[in-house]
N, CA, C and O atoms as CSV, one atom per row, in Angstrom:
chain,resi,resn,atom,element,x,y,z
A,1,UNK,N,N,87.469,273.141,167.535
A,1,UNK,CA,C,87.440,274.362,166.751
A,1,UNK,C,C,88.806,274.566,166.117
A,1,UNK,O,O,89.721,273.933,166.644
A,2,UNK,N,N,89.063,275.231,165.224
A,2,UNK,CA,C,90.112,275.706,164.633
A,2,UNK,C,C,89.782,276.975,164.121
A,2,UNK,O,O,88.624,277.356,163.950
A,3,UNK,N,N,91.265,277.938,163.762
A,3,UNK,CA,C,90.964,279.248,163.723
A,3,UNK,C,C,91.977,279.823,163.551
A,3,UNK,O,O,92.720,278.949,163.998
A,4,UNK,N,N,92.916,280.944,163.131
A,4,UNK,CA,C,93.754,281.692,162.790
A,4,UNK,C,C,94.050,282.398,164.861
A,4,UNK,O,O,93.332,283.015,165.648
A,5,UNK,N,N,95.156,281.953,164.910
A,5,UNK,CA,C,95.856,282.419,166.306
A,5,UNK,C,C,96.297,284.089,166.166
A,5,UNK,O,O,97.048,284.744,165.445
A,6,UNK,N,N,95.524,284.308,167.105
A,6,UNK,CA,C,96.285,286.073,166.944
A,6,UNK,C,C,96.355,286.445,168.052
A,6,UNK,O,O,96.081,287.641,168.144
A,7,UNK,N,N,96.635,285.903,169.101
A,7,UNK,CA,C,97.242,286.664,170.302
A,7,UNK,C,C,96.727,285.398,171.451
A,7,UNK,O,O,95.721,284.692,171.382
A,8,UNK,N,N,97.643,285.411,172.339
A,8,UNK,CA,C,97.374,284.695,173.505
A,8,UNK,C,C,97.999,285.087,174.610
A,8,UNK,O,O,98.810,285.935,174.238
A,9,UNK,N,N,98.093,284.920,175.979
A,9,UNK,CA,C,98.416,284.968,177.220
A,9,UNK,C,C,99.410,283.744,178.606
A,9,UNK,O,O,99.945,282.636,178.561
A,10,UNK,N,N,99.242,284.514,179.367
A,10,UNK,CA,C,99.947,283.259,180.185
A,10,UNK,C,C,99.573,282.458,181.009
A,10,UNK,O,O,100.069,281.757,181.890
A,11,UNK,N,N,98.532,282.686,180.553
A,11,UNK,CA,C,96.872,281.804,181.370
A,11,UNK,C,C,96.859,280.782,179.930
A,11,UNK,O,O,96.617,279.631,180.295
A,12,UNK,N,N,96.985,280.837,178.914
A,12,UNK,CA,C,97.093,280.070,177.558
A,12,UNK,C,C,95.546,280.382,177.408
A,12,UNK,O,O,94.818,279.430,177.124
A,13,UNK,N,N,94.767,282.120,177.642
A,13,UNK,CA,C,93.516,282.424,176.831
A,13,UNK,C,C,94.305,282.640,175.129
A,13,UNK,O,O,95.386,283.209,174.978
A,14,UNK,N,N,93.625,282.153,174.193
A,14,UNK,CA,C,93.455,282.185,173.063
A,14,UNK,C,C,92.712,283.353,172.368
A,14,UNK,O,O,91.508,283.120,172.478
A,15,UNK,N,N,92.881,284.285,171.829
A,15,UNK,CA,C,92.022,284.884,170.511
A,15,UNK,C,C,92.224,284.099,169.143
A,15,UNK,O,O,93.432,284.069,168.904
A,16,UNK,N,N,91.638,283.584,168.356
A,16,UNK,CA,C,91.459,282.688,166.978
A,16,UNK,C,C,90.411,283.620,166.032
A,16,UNK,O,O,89.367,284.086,166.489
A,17,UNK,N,N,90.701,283.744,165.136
A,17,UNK,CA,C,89.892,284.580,164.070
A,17,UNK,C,C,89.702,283.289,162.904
A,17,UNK,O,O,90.270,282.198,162.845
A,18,UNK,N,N,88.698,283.885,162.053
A,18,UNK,CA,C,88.219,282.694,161.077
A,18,UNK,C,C,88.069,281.252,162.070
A,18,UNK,O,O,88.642,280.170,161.938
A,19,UNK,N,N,87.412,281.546,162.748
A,19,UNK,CA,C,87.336,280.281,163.409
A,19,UNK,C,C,86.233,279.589,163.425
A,19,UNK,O,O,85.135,280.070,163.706
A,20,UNK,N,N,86.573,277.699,162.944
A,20,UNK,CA,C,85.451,276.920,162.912
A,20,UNK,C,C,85.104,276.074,163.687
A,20,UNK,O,O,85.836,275.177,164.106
A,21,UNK,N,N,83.504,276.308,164.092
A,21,UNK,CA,C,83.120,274.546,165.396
A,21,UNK,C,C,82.851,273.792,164.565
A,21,UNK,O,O,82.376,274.073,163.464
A,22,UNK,N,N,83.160,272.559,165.046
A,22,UNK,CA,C,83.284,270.985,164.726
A,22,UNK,C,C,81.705,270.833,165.300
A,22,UNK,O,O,81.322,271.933,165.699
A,23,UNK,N,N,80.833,269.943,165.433
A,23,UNK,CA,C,79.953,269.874,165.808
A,23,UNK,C,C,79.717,268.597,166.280
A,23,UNK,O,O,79.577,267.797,165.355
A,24,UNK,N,N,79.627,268.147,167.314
A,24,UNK,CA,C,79.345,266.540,167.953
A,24,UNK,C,C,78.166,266.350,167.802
A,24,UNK,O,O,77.303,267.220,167.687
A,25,UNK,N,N,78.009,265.082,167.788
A,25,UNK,CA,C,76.903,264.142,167.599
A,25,UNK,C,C,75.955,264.348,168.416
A,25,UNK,O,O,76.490,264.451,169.521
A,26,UNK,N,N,74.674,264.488,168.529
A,26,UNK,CA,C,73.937,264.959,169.454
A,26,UNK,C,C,73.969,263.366,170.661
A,26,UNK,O,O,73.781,263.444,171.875
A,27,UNK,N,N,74.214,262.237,169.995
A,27,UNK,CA,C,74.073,261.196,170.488
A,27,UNK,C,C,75.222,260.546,170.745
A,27,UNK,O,O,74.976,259.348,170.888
A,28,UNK,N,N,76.679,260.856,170.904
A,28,UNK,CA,C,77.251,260.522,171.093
A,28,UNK,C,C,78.774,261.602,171.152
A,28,UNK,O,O,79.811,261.655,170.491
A,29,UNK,N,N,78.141,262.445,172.454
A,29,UNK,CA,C,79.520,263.289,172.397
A,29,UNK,C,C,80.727,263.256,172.362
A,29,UNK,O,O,81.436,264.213,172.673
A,30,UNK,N,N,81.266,261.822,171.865
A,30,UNK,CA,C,82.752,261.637,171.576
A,30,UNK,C,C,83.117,261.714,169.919
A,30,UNK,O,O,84.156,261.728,169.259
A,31,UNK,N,N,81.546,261.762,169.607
A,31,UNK,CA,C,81.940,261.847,168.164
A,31,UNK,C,C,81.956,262.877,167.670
A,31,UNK,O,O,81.749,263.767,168.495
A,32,UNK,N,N,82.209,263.454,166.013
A,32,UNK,CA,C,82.482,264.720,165.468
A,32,UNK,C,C,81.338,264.283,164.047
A,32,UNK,O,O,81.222,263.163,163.548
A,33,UNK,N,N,80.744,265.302,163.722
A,33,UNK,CA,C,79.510,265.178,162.554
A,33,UNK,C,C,80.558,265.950,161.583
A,33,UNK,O,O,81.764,266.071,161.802
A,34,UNK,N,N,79.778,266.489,160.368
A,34,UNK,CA,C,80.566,266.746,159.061
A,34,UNK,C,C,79.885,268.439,159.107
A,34,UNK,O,O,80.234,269.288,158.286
A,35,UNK,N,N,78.900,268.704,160.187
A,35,UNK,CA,C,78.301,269.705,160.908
A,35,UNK,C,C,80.010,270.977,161.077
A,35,UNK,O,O,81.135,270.568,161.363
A,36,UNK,N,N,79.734,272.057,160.868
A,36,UNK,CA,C,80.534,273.189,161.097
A,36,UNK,C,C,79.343,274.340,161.571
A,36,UNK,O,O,78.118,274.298,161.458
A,37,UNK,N,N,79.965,275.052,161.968
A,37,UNK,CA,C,79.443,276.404,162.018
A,37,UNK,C,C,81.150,277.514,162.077
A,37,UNK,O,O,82.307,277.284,162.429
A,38,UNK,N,N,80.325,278.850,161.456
A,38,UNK,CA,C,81.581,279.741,161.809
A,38,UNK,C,C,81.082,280.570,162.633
A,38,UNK,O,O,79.968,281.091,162.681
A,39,UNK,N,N,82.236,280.682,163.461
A,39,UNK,CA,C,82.169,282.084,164.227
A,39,UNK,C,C,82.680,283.080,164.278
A,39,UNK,O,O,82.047,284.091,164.582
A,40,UNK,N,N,84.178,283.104,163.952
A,40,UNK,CA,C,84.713,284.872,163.577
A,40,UNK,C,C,85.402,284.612,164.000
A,40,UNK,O,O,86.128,283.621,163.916
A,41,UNK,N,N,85.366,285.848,164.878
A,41,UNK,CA,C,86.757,285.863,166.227
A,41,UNK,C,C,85.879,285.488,167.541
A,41,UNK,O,O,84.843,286.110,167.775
A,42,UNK,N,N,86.224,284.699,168.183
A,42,UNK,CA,C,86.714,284.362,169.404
A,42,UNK,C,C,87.588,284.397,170.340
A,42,UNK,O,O,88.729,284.386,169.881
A,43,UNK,N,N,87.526,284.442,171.723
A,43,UNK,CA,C,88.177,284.360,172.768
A,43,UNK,C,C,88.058,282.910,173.229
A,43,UNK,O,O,86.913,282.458,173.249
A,44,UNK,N,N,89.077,282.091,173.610
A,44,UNK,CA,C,88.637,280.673,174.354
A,44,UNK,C,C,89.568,280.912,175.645
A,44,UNK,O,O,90.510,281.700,175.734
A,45,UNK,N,N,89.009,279.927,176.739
A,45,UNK,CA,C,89.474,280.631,177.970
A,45,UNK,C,C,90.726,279.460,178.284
A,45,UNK,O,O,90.461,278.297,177.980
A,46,UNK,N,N,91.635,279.664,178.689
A,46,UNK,CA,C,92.378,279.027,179.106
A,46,UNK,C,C,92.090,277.738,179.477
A,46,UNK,O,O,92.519,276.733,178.909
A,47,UNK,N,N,91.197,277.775,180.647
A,47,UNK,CA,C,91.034,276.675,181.340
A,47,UNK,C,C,90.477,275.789,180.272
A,47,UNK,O,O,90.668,274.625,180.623
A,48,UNK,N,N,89.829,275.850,179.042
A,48,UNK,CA,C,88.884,275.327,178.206
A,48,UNK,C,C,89.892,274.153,177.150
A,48,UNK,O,O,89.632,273.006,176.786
A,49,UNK,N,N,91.142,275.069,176.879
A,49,UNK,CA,C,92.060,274.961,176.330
A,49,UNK,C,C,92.522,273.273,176.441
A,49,UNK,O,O,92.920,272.941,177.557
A,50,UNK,N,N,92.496,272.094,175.276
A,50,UNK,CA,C,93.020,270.749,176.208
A,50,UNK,C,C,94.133,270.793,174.833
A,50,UNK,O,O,95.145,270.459,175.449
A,51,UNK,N,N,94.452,270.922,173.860
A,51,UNK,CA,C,95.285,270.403,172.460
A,51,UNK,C,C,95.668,271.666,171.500
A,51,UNK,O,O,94.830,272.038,170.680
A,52,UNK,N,N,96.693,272.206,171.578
A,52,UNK,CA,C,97.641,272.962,170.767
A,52,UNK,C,C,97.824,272.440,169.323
A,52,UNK,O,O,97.814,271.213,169.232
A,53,UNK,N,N,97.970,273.054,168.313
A,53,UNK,CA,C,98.517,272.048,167.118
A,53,UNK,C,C,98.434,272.634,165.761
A,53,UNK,O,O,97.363,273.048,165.318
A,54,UNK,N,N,99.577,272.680,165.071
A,54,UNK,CA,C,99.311,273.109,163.892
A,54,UNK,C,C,98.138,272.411,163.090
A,54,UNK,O,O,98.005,271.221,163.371
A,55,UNK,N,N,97.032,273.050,161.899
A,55,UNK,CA,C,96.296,272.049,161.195
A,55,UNK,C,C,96.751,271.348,159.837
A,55,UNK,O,O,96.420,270.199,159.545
A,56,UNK,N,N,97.659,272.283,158.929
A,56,UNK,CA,C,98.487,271.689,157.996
A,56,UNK,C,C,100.027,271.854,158.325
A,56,UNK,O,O,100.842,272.479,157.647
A,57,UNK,N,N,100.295,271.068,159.675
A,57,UNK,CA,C,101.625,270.692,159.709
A,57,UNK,C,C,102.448,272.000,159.699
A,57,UNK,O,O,101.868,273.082,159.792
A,58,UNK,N,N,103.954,271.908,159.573
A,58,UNK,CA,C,104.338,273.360,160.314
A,58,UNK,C,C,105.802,272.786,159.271
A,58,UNK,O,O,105.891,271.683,158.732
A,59,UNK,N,N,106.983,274.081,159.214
A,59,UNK,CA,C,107.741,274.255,158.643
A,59,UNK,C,C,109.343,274.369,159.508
A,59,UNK,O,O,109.829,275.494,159.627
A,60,UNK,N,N,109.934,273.419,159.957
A,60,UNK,CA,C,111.419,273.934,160.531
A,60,UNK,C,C,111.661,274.962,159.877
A,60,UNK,O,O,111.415,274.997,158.671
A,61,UNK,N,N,112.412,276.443,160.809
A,61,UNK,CA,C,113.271,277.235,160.338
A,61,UNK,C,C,114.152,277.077,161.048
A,61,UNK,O,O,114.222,276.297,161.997
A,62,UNK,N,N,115.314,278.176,160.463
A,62,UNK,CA,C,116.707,278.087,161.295
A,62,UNK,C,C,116.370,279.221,162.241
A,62,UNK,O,O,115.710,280.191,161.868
A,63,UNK,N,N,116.753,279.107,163.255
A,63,UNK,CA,C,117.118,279.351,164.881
A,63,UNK,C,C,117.591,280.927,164.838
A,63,UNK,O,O,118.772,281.252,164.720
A,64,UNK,N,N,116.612,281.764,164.938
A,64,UNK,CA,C,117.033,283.274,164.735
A,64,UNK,C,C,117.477,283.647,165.865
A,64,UNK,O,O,117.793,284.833,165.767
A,65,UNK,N,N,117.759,283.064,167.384
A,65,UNK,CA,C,118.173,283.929,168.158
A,65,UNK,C,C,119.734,283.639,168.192
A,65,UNK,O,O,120.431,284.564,168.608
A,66,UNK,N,N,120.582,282.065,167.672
A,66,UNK,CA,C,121.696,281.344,167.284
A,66,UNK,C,C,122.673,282.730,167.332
A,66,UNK,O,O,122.435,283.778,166.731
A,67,UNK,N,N,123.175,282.611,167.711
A,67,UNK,CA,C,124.964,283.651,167.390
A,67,UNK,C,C,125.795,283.060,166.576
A,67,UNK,O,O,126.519,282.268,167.180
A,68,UNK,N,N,126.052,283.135,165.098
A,68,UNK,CA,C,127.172,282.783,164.324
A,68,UNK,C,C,127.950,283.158,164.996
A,68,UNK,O,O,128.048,284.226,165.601
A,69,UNK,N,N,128.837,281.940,164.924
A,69,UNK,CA,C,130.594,282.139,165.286
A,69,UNK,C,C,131.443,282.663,164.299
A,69,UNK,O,O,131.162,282.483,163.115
A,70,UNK,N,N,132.566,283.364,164.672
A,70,UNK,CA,C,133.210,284.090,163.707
A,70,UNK,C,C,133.863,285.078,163.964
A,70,UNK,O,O,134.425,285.699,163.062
């Protein structure tokens, strides 16, 4: 699934909004079909949780908690 992150915990439960299922193969649950469905918002439970990850890649910033010297 993938989905817009809007809040999580220290159990690593997830809330995801705009969120989409991938849909496996009825015949081969390692695979992924071209199958979606949406669901909204969701809750996913921690324990469920196996892969973190941006989907279009992510942006270095500079280090806001850093103390300039001076």
């Amino acid at each position: 699934a993938s989905g817009v992150l809007k809040g999580y915990d220290p159990l690593l439960n997830l809330v995801l909004d705009n969120t989409t299922e991938y849909q496996r193969d009825p015949d081969d649950p390692f695979k992924l079909t071209e199958d979606t469905r949406q669901l909204g918002l969701v809750v996913c439970r921690g324990t469920s949780v196996v892969l973190i990850c941006p989907q279009d890649g992510m942006e270095a910033i500079p280090n806001p908690f850093v103390q300039q010297e001076g």
